[in-house]
C-alpha positions, 0 to 999 in steps of 0.5 A, spaced: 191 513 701 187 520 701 189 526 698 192 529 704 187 535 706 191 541 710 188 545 716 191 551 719 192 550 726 188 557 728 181 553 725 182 548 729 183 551 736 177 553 740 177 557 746 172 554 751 169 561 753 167 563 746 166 555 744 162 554 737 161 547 738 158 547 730 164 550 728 168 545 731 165 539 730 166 540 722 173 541 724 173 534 728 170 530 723 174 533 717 181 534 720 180 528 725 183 533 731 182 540 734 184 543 741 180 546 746 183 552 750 181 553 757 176 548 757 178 545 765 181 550 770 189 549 770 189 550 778 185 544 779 188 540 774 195 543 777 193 538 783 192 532 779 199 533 776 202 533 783 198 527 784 201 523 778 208 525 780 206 522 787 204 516 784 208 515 779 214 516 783 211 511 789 210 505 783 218 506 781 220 505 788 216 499 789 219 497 783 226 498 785 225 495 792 222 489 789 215 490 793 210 492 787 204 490 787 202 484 783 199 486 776 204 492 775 208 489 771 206 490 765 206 496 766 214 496 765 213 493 757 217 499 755 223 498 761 220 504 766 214 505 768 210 510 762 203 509 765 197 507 770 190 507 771 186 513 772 183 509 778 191 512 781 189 519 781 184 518 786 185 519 794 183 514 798 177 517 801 175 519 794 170 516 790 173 512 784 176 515 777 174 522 780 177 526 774 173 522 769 167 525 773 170 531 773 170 531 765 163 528 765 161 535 768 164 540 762 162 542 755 165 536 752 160 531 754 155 535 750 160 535 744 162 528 745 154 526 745 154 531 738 159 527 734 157 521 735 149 521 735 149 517 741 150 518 748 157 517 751 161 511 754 168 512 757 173 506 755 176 505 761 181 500 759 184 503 754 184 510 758 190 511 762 194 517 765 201 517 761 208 520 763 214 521 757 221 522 760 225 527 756 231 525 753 229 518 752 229 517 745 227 509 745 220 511 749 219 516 744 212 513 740 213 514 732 208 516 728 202 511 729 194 512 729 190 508 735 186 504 731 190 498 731 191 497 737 184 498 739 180 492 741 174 495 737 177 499 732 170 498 727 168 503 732 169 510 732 173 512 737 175 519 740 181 520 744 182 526 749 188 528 750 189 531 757 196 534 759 196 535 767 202 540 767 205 544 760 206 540 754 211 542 747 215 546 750 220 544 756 216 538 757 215 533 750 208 534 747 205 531 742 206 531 734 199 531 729 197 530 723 191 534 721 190 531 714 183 528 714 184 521 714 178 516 714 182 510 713 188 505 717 194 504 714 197 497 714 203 496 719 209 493 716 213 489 722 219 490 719 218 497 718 215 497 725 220 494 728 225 499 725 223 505 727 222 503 735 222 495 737 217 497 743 212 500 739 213 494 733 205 493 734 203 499 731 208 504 729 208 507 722 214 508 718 216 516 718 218 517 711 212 515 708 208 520 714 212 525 712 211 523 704 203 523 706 204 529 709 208 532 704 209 538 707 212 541 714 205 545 714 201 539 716 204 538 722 202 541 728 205 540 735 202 545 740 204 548 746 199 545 751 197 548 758 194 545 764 186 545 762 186 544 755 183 538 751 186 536 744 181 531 741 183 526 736 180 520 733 183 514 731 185 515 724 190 521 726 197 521 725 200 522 731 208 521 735 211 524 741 214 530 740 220 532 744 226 536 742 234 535 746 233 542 750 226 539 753 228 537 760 221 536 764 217 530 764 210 530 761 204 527 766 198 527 761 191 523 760 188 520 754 180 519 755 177 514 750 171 514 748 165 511 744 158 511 741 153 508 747 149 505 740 151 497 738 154 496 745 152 489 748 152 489 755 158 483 754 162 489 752 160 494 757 162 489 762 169 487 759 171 494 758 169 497 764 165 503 761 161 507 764 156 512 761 159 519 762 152 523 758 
């Protein structure tokens, strides 16, 4: 394992008004995050938490009733409903995954496209809308990175992480470790398995995060707000940061995506992806 690299979290917070995309593609690339203040208007994407609420609250009665529909079931892997399609934040007059044409129109396609020297496809399959519960410590992912449960993980992926309401502060955020990784760590199953069963496939042991980290200074969890995007790619490490006073859900999005360049039509097809710039 690499030297763990500290960044502050002032060099890797960028106000979308005054975007120095240069600037924050140095610190990407070298910290493996960044987050981007106010990028998208928080009154529209207020209307998208209500819209997950309903959806989610909808999904869990069917659930309970014994009337959910078929292919929702796995969606209960972890005992409770924890995320769904981005096609259910649609209206049913609305053309499909309107948030994902939202996110198409913004700054971040054009800096998306910078990274990756290519442009850009949206992974629909492994971009979900995702809820975490306070107070439920057994649905609190531990440290992990997404490589490993990436069906492409040769590919360099970002993910876009978008809190639909306030997050790390009331309501669970996220917890990351802005170290420089390039590299995945091996996942142990027995280390795995101790630190959450449900998430035994991908979960990393906290100590030796801690040890790698070697100091509380490399961990940076954030509060968010409606608007802002944080952008980690696959080598990160990352957990679900809650505390025993936070009392609201968390409604959030991740947008995968990857370089358009070595991928066949075969793969664009079994992944659903669509061109986002």
């Amino acid at each position: 394992m690499t030297s763990p690299v500290y960044f502050s979290p002032e060099s890797l917070t960028f106000q979308a008004a005054r975007f120095k995309p240069e600037t924050a593609l140095k610190a990407l690339r070298q910290s493996g995050c960044i987050l981007i203040r106010s990028l998208f208007n928080p009154t529209l994407i207020g209307s998208y938490l209500r819209r997950a609420e309903r959806v989610f609250a909808l999904r869990q009665a069917e659930y309970t009733a014994g009337t959910l529909p078929k292919g929702y079931h796995k969606n209960y892997d972890y005992g409770r409903m924890t995320y769904l399609s981005l096609r259910e934040l649609d209206l049913p007059h609305e053309v499909p995954f309107r948030f994902v044409d939202l996110v198409a129109k913004s700054l971040l396609i054009p800096f998306l496209r910078s990274y990756y020297g290519s442009p850009v496809w949206w992974n629909q399959l492994e971009s979900n809308m995702r809820l975490q519960q306070p107070g439920l410590p057994e649905l609190q992912i531990p440290f992990h990175q997404d490589g490993p449960f990436l069906r492409m993980p040769e590919y360099p992926q970002l993910n876009c992480w978008l809190p639909l309401g306030a997050a790390g502060q009331d309501a669970p955020g996220l917890e990351v470790a802005p170290i420089g990784l390039s590299e995945l760590w091996p996942v142990i199953p027995a280390e795995a398995e101790a630190e959450n069963p449900f998430y035994a496939s991908y979960a990393l042991k906290t100590e030796k995060v801690l040890a790698a980290v070697g100091s509380p200074e490399g961990l940076w969890h954030p509060v968010v707000w409606p608007g802002d995007v944080l952008i980690m790619d696959s080598y990160v490490l990352h957990r679900t940061y809650a505390t025993a006073e936070m009392q609201k859900p968390r409604y959030s999005v991740e947008l995968r995506s990857l370089p358009a360049n070595g991928l066949s039509s075969d793969l664009r097809k079994q992944y659903g992806m669509k061109m986002l710039g």
